[in-house]
C-alpha positions in Angstrom: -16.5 11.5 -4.3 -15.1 7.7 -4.3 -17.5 5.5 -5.7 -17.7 1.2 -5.3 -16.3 1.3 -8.9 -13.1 3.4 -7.9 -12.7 0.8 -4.4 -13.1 -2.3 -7.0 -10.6 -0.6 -9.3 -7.9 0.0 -7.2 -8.4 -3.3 -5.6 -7.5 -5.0 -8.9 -4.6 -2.9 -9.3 -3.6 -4.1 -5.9 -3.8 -7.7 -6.9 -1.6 -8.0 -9.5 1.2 -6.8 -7.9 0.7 -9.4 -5.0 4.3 -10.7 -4.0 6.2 -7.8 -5.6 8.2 -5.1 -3.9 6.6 -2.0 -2.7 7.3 1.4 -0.9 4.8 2.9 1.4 4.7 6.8 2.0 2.1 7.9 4.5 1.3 10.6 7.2 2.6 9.8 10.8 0.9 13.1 12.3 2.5 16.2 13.2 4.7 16.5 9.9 6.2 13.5 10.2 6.2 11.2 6.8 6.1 7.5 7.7 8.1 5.2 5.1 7.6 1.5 5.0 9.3 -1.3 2.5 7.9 -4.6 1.8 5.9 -7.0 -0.1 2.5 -7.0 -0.5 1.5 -9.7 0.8 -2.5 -10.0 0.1 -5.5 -7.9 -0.6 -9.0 -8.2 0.9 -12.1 -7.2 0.3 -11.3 -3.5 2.5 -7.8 -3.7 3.2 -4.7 -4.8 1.8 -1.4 -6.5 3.9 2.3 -5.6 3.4 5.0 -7.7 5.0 7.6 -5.3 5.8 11.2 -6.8 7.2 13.4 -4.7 9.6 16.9 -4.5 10.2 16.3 -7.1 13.6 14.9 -9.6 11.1 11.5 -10.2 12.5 8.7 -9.1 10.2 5.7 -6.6 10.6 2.4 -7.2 9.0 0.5 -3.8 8.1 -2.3 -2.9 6.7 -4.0 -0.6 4.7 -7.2 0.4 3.6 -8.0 1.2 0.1 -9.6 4.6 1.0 -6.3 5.7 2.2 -4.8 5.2 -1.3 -7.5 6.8 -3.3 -7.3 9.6 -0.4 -3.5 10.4 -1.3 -3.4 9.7 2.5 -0.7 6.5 1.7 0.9 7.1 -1.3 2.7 3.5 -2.7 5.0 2.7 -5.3 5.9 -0.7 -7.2 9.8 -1.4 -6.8 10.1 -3.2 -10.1 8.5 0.0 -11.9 9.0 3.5 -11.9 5.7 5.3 -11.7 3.1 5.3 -8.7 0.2 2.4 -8.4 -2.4 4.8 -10.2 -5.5 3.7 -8.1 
């Protein structure tokens, strides 16, 4: 069970690494795995925002809850480090 602790925990987490790197992994339905690239961009009280660039050079703005990390449902990873955001 996901307590207010564990949601103010990982938020935290998320905040320091505002402006850094970051890979998204998450589910995109019917065994598909959806990867995104960006930089996190800023972290509210529910969600969190990732800037993600493509390859046309406009930019994307996603977001993602923090249920969805402690969940395993998006799984992300810090660019500049080598192990998983442990939320």
């Amino acid at each position: 069970m996901i307590v207010k602790s564990d949601l103010e925990t990982c938020r935290k987490d998320m905040q320091t690494n505002i402006g850094k790197r970051i890979r998204l992994r998450s589910n995109g339905g019917r065994k598909r795995t959806i990867v995104q690239e960006g930089i996190l961009d800023s972290c509210y009280p529910n969600v969190f925002t990732v800037r993600c660039t493509k390859m046309n050079k406009y930019s994307e703005l996603v977001s993602f809850s923090y249920i969805d990390v402690l969940t395993r449902v998006v799984e992300i990873a810090v660019e500049a480090e080598v192990e998983a955001c442990k939320c």
